[in-house]
mmCIF entry with sequence, helices, sheets and N, C-alpha, C, O atoms, coordinates in Angstrom:
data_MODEL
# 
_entry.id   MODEL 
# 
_entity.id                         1 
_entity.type                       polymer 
_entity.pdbx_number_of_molecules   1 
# 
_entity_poly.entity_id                      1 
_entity_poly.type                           'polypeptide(L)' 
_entity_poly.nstd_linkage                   no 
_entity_poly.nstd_monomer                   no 
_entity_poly.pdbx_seq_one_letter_code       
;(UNK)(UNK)(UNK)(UNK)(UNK)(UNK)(UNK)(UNK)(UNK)(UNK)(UNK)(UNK)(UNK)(UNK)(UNK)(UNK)
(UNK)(UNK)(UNK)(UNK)(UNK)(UNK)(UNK)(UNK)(UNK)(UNK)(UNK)(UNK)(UNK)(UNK)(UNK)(UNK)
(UNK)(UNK)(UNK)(UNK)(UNK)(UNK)(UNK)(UNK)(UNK)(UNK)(UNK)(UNK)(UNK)(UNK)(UNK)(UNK)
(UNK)(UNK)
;
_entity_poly.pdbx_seq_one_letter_code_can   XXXXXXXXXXXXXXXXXXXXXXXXXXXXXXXXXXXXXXXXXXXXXXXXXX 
_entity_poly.pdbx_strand_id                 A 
# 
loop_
_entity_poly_seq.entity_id 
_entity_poly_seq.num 
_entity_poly_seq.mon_id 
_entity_poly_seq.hetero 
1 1  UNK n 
1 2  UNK n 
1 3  UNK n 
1 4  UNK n 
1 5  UNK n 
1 6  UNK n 
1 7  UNK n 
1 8  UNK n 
1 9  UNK n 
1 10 UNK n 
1 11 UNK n 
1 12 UNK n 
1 13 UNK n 
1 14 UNK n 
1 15 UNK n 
1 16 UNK n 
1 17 UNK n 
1 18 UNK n 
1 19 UNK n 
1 20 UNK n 
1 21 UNK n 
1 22 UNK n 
1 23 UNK n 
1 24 UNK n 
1 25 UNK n 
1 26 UNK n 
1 27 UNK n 
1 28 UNK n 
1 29 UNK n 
1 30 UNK n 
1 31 UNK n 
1 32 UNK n 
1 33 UNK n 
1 34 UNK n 
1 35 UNK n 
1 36 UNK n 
1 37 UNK n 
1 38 UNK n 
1 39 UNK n 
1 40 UNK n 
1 41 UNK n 
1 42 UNK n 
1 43 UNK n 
1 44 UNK n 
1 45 UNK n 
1 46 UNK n 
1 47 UNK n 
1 48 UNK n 
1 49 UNK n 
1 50 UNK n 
# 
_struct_asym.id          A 
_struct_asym.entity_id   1 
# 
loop_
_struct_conf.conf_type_id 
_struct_conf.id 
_struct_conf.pdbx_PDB_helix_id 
_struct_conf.beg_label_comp_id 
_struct_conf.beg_label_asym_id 
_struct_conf.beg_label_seq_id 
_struct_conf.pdbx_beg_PDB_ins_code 
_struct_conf.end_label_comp_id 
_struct_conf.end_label_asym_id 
_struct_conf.end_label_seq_id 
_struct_conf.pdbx_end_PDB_ins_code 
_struct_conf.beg_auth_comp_id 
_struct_conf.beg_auth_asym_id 
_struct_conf.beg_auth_seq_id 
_struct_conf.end_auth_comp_id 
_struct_conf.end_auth_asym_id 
_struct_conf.end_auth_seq_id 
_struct_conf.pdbx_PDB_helix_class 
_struct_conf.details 
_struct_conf.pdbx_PDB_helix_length 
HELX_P HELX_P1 AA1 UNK A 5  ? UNK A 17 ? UNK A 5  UNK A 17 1 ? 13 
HELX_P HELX_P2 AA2 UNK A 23 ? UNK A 27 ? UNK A 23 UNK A 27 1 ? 5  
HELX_P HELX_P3 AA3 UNK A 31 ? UNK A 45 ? UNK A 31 UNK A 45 1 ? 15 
# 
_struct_conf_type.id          HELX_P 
_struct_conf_type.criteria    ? 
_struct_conf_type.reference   ? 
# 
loop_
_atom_site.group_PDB 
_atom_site.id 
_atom_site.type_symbol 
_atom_site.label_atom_id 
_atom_site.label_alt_id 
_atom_site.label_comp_id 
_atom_site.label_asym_id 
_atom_site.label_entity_id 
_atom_site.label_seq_id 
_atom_site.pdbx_PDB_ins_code 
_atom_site.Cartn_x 
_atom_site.Cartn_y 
_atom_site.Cartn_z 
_atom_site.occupancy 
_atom_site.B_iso_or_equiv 
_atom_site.pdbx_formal_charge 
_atom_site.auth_seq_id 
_atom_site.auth_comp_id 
_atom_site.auth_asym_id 
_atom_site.auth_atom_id 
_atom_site.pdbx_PDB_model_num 
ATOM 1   N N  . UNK A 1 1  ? 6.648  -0.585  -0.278 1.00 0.00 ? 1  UNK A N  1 
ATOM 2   C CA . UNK A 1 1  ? 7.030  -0.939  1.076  1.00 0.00 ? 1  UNK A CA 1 
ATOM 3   C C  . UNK A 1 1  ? 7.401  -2.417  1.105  1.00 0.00 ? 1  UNK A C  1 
ATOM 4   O O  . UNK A 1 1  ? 6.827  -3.294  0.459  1.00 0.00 ? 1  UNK A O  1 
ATOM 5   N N  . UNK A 1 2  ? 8.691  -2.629  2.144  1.00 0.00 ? 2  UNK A N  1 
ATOM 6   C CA . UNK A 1 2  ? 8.932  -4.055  2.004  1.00 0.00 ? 2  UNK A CA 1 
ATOM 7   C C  . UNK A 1 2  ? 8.796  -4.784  3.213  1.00 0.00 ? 2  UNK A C  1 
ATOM 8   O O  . UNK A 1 2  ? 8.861  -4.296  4.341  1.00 0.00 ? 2  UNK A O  1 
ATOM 9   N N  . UNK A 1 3  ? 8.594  -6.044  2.912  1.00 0.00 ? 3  UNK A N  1 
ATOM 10  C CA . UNK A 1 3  ? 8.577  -6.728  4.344  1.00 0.00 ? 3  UNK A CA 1 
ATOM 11  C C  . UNK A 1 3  ? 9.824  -6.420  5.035  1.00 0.00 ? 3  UNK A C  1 
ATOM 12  O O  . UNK A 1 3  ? 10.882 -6.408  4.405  1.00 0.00 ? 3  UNK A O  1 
ATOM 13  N N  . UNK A 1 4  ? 9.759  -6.073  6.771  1.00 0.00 ? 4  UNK A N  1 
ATOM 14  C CA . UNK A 1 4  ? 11.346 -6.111  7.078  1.00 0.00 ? 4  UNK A CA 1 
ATOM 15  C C  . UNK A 1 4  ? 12.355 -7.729  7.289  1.00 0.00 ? 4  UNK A C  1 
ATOM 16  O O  . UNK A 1 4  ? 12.057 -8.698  7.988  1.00 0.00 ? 4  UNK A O  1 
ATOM 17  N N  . UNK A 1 5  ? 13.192 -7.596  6.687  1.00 0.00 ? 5  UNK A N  1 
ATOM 18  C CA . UNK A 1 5  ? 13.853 -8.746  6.669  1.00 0.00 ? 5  UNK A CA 1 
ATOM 19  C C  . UNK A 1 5  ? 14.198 -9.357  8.194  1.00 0.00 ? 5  UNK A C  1 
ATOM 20  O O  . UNK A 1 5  ? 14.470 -10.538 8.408  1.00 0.00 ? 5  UNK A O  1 
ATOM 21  N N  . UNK A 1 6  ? 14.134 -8.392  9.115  1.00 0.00 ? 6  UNK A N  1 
ATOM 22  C CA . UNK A 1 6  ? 14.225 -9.260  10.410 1.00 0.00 ? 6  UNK A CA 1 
ATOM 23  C C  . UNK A 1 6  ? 12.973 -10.097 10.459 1.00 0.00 ? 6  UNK A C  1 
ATOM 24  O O  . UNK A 1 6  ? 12.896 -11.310 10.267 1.00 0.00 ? 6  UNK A O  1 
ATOM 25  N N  . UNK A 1 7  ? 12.168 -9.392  10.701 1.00 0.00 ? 7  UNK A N  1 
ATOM 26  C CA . UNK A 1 7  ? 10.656 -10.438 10.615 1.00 0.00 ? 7  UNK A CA 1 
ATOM 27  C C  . UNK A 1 7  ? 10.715 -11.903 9.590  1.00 0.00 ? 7  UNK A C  1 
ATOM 28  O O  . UNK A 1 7  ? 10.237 -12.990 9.912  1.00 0.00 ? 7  UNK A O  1 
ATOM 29  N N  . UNK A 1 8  ? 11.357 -11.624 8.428  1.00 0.00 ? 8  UNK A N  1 
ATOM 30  C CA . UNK A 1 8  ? 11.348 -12.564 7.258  1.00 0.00 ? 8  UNK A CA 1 
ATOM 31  C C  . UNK A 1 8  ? 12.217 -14.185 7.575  1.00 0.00 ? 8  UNK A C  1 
ATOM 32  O O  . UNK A 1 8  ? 12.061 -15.311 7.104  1.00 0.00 ? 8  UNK A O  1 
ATOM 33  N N  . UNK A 1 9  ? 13.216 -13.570 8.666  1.00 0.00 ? 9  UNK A N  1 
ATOM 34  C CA . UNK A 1 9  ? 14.318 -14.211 9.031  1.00 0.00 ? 9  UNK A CA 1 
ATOM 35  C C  . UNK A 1 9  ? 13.212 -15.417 10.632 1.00 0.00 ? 9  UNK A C  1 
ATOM 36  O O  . UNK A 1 9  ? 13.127 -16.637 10.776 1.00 0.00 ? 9  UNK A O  1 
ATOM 37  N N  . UNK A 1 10 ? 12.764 -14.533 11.257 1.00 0.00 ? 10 UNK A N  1 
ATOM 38  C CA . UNK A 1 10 ? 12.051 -15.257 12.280 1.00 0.00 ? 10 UNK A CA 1 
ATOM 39  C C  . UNK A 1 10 ? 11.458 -15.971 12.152 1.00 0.00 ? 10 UNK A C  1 
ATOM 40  O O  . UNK A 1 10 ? 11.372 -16.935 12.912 1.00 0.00 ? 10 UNK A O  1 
ATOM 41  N N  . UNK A 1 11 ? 10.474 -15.713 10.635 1.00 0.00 ? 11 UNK A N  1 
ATOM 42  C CA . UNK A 1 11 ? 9.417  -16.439 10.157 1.00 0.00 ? 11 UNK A CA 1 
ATOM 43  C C  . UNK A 1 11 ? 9.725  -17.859 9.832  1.00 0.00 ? 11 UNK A C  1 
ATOM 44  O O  . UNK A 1 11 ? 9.112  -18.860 10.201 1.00 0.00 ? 11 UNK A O  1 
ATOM 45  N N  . UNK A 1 12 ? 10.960 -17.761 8.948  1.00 0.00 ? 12 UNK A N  1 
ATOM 46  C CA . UNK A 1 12 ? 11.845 -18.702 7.817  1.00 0.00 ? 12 UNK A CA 1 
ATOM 47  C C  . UNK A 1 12 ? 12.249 -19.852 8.884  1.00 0.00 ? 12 UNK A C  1 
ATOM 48  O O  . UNK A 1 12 ? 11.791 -20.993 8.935  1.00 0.00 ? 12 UNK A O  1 
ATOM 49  N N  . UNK A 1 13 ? 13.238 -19.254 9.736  1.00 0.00 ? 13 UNK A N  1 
ATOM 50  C CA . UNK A 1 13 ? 13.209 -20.190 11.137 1.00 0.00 ? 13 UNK A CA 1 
ATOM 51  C C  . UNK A 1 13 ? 12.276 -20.589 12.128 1.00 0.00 ? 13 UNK A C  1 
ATOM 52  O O  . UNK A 1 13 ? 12.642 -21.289 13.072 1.00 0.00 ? 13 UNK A O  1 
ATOM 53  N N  . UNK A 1 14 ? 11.561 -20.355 12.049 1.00 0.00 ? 14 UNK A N  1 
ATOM 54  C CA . UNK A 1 14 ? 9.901  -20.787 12.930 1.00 0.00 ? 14 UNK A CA 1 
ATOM 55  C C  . UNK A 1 14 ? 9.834  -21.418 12.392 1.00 0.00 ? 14 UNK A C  1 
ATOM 56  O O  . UNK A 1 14 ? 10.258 -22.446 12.920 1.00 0.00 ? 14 UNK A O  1 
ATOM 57  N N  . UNK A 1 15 ? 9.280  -21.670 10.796 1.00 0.00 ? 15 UNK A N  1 
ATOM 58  C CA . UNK A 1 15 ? 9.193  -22.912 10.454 1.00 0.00 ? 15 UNK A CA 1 
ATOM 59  C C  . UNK A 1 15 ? 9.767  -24.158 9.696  1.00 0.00 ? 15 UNK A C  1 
ATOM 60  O O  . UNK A 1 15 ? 9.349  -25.125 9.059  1.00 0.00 ? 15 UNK A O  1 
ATOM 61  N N  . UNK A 1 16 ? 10.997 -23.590 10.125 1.00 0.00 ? 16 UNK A N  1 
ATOM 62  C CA . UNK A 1 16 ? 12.097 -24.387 9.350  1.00 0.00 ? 16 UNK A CA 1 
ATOM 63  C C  . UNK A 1 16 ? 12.297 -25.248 10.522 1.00 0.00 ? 16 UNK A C  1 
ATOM 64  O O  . UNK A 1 16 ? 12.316 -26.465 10.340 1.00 0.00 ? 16 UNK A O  1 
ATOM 65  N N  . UNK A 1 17 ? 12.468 -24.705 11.859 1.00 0.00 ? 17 UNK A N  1 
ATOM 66  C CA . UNK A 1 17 ? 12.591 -25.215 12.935 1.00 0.00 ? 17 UNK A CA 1 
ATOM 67  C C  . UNK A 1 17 ? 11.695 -26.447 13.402 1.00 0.00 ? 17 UNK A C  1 
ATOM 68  O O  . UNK A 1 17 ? 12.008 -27.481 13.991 1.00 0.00 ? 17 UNK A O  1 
ATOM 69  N N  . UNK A 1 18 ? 10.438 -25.962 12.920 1.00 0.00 ? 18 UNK A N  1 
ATOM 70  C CA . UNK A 1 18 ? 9.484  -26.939 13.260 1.00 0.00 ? 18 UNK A CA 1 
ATOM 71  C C  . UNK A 1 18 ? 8.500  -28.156 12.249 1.00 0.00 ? 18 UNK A C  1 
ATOM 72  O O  . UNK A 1 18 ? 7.643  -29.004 12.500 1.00 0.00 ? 18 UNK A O  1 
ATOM 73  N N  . UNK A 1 19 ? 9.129  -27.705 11.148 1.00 0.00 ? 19 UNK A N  1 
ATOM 74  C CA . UNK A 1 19 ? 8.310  -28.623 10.039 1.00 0.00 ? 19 UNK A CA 1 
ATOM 75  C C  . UNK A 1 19 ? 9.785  -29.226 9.346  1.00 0.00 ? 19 UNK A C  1 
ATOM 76  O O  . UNK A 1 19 ? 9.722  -30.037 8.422  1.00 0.00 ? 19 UNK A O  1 
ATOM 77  N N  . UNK A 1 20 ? 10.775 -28.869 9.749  1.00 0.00 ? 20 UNK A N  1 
ATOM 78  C CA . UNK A 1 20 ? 11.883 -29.125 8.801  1.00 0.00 ? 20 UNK A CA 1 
ATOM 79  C C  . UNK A 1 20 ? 11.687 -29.120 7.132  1.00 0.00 ? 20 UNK A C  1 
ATOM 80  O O  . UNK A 1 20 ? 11.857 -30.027 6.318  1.00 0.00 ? 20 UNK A O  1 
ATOM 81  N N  . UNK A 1 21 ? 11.200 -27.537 6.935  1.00 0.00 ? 21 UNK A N  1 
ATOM 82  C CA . UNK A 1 21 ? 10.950 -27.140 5.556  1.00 0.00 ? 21 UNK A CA 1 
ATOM 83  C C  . UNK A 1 21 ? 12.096 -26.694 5.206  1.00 0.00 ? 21 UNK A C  1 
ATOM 84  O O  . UNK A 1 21 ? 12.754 -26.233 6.139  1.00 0.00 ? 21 UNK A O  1 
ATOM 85  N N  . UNK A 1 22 ? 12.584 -26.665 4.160  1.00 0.00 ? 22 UNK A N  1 
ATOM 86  C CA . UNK A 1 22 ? 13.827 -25.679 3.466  1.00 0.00 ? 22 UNK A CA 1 
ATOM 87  C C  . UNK A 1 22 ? 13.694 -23.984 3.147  1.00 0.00 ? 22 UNK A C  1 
ATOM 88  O O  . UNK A 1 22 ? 12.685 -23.333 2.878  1.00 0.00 ? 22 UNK A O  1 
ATOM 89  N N  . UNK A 1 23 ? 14.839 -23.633 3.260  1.00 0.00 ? 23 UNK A N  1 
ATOM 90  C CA . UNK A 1 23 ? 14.370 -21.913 3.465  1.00 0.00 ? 23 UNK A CA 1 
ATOM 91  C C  . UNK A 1 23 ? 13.648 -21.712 1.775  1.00 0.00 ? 23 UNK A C  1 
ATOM 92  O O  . UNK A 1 23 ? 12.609 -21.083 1.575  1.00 0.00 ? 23 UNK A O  1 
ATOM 93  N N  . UNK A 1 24 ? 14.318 -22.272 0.885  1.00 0.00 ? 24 UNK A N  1 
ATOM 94  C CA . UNK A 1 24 ? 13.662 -22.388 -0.479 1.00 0.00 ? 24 UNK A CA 1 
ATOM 95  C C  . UNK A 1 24 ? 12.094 -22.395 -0.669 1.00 0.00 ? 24 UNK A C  1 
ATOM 96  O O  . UNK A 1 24 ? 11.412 -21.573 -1.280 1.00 0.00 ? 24 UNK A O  1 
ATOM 97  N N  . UNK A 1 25 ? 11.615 -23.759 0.146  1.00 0.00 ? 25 UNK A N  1 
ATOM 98  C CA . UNK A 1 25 ? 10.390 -23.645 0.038  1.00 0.00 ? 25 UNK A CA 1 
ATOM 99  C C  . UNK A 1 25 ? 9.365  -22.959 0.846  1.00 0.00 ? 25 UNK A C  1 
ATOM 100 O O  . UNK A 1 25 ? 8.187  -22.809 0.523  1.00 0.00 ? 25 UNK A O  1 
ATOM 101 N N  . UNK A 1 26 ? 10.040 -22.484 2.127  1.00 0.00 ? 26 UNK A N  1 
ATOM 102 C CA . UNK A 1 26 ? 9.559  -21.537 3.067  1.00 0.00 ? 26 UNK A CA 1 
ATOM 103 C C  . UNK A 1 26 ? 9.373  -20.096 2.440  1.00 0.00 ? 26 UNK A C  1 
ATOM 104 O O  . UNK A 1 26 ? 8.617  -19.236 2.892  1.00 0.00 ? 26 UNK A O  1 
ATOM 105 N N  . UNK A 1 27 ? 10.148 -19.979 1.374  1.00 0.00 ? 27 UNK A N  1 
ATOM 106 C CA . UNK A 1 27 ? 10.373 -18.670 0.851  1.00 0.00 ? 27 UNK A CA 1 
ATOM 107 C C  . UNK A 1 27 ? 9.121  -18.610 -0.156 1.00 0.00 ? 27 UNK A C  1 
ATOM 108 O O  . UNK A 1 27 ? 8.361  -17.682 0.121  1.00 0.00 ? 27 UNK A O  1 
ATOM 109 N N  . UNK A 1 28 ? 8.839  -19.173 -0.959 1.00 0.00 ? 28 UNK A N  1 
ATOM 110 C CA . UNK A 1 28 ? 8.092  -19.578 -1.699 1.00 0.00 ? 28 UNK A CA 1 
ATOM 111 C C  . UNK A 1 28 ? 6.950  -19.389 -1.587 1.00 0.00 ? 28 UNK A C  1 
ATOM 112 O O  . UNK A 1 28 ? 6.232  -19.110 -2.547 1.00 0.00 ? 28 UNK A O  1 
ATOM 113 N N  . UNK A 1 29 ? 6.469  -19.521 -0.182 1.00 0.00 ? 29 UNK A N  1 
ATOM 114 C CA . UNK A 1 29 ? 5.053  -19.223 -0.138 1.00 0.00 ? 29 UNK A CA 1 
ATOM 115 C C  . UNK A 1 29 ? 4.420  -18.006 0.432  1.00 0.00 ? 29 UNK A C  1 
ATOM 116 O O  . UNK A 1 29 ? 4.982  -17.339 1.301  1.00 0.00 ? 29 UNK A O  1 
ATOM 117 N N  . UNK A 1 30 ? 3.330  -17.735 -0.023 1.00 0.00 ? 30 UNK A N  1 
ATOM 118 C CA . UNK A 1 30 ? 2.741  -16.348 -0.285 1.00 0.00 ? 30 UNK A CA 1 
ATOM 119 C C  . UNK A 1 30 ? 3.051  -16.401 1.354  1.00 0.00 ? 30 UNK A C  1 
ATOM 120 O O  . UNK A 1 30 ? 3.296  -17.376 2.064  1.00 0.00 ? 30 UNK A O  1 
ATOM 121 N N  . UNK A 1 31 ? 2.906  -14.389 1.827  1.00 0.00 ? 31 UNK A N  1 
ATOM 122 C CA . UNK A 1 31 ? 3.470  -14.148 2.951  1.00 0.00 ? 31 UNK A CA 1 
ATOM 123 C C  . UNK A 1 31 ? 2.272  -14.873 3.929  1.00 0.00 ? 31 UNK A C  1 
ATOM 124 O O  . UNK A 1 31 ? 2.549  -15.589 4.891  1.00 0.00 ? 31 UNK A O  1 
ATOM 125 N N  . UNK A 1 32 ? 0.732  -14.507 3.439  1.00 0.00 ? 32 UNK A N  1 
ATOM 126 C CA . UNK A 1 32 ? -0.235 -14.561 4.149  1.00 0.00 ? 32 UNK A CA 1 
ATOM 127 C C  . UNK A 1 32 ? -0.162 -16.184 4.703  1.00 0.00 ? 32 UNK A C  1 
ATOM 128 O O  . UNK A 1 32 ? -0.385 -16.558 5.855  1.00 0.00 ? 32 UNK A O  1 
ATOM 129 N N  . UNK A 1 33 ? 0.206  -17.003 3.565  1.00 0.00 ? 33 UNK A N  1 
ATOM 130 C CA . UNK A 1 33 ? 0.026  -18.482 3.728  1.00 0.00 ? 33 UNK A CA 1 
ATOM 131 C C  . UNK A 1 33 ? 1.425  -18.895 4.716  1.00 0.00 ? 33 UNK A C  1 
ATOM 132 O O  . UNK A 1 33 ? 1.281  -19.771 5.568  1.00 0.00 ? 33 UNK A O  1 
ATOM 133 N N  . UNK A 1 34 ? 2.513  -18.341 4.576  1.00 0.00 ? 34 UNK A N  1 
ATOM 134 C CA . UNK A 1 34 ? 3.540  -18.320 5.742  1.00 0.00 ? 34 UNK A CA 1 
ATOM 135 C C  . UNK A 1 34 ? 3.038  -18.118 7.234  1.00 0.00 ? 34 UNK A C  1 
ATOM 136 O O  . UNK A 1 34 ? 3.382  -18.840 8.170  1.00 0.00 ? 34 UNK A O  1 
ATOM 137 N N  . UNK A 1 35 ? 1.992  -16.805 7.342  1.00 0.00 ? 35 UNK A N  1 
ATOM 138 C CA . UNK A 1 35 ? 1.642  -16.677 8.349  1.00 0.00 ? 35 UNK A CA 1 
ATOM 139 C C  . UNK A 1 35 ? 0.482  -17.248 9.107  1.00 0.00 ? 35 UNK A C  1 
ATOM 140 O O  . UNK A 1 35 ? 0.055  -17.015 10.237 1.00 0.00 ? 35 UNK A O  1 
ATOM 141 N N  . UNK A 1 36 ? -0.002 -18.269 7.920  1.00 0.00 ? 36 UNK A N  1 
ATOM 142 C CA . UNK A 1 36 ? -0.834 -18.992 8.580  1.00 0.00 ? 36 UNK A CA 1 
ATOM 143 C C  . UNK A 1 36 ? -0.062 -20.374 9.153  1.00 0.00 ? 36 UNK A C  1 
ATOM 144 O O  . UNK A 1 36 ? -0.410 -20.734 10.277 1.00 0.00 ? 36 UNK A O  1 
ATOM 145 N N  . UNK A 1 37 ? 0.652  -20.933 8.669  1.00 0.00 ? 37 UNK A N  1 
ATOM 146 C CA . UNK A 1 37 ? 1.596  -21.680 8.800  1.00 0.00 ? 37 UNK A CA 1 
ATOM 147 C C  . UNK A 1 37 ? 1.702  -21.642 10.333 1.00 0.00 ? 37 UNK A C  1 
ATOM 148 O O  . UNK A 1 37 ? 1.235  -22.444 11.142 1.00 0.00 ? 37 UNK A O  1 
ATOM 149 N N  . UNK A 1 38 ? 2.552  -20.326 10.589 1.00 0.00 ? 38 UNK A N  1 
ATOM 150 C CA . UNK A 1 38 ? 3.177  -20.037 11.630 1.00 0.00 ? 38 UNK A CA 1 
ATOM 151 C C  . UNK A 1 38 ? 2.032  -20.154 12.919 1.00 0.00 ? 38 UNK A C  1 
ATOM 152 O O  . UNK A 1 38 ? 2.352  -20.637 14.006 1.00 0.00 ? 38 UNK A O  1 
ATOM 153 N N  . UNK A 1 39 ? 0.967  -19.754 12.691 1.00 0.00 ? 39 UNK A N  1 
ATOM 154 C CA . UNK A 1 39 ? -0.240 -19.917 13.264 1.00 0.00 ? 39 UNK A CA 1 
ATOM 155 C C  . UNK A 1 39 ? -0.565 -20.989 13.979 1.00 0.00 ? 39 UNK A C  1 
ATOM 156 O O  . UNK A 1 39 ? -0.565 -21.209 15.190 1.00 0.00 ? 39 UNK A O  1 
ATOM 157 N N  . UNK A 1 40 ? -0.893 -21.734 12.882 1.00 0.00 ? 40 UNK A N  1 
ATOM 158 C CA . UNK A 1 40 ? -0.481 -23.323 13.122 1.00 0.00 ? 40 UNK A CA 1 
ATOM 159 C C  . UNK A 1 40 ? 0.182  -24.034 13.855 1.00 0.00 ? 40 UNK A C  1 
ATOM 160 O O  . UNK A 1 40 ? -0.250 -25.009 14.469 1.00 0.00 ? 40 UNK A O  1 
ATOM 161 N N  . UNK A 1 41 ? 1.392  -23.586 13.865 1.00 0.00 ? 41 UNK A N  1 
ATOM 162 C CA . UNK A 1 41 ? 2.665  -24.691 14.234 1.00 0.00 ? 41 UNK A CA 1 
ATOM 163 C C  . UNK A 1 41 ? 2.228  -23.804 16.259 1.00 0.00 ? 41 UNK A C  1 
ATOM 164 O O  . UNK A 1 41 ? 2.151  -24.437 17.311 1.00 0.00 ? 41 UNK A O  1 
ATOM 165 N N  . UNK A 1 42 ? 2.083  -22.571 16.104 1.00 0.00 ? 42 UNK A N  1 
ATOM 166 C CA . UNK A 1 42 ? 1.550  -21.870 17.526 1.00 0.00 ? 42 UNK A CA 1 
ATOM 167 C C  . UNK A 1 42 ? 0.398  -22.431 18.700 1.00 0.00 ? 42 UNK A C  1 
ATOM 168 O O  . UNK A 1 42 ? 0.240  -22.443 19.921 1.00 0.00 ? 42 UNK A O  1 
ATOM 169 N N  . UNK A 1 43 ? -0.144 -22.791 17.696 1.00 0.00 ? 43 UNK A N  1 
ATOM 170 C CA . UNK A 1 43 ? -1.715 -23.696 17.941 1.00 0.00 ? 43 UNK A CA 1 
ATOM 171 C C  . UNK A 1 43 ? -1.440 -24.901 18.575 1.00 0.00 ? 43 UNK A C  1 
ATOM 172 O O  . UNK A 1 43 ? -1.964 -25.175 19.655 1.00 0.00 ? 43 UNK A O  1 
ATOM 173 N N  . UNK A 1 44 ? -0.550 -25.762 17.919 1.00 0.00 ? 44 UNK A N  1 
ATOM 174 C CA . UNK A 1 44 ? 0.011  -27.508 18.254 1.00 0.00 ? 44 UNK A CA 1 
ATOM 175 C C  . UNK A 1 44 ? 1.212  -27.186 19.574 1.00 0.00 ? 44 UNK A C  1 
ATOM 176 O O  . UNK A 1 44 ? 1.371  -28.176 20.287 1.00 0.00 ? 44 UNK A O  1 
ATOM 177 N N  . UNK A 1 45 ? 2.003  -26.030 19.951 1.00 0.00 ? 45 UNK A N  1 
ATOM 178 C CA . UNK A 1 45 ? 3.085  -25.700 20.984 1.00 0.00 ? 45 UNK A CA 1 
ATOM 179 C C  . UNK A 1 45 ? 2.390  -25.554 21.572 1.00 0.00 ? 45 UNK A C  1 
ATOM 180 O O  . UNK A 1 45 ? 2.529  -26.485 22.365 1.00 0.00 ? 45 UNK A O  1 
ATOM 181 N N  . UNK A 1 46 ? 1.295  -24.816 21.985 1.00 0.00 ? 46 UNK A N  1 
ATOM 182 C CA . UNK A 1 46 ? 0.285  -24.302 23.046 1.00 0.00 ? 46 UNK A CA 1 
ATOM 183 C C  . UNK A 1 46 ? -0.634 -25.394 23.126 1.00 0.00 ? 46 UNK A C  1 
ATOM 184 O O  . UNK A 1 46 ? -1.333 -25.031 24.072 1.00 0.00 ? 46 UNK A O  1 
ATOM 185 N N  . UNK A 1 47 ? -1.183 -26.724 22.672 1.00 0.00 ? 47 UNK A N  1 
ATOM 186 C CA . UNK A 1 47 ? -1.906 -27.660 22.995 1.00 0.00 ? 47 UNK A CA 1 
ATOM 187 C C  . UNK A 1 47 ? -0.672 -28.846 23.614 1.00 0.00 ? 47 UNK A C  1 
ATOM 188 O O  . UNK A 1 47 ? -1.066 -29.792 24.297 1.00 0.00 ? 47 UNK A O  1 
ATOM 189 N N  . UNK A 1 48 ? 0.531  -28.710 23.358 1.00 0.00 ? 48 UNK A N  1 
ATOM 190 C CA . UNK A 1 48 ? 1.751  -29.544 23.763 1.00 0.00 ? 48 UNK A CA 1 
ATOM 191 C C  . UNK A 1 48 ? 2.085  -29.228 25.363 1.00 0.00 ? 48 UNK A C  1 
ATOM 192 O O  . UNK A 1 48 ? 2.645  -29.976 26.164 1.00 0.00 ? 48 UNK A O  1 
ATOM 193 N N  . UNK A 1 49 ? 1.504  -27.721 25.602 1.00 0.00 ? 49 UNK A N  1 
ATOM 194 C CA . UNK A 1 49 ? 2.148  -27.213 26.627 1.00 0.00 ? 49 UNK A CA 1 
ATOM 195 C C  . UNK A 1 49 ? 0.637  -27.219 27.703 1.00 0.00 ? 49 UNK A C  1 
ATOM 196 O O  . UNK A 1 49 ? 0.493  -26.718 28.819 1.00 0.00 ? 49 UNK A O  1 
ATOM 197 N N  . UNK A 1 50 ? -0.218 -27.891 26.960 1.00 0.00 ? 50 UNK A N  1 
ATOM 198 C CA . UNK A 1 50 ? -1.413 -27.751 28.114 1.00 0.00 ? 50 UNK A CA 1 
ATOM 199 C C  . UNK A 1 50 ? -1.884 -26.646 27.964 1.00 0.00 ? 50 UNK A C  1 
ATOM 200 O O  . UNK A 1 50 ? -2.801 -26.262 28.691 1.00 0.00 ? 50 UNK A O  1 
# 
């Protein structure tokens, strides 16, 4: 089973968008550690937004 590439695409830009990572090195990292990432960057928008 594969990850679906739409999801892969959202991910890549979430945090490309917000860390100004390269899709190279965004790609690179294990999915789980991507999604903690993404977590993250969720955590700091929602303390930005009050």
């Amino acid at each position: 089973m594969s990850y679906p590439s739409n999801k892969l695409y959202e991910e890549v830009a979430f945090v490309a968008y917000h860390f100004h990572w390269s899709q190279d090195d965004i790609l690179n990292l294990e999915h789980s550690t991507r999604k903690r990432w993404i977590a993250e960057i969720n955590k700091i928008n929602q303390q930005l937004q009050g």
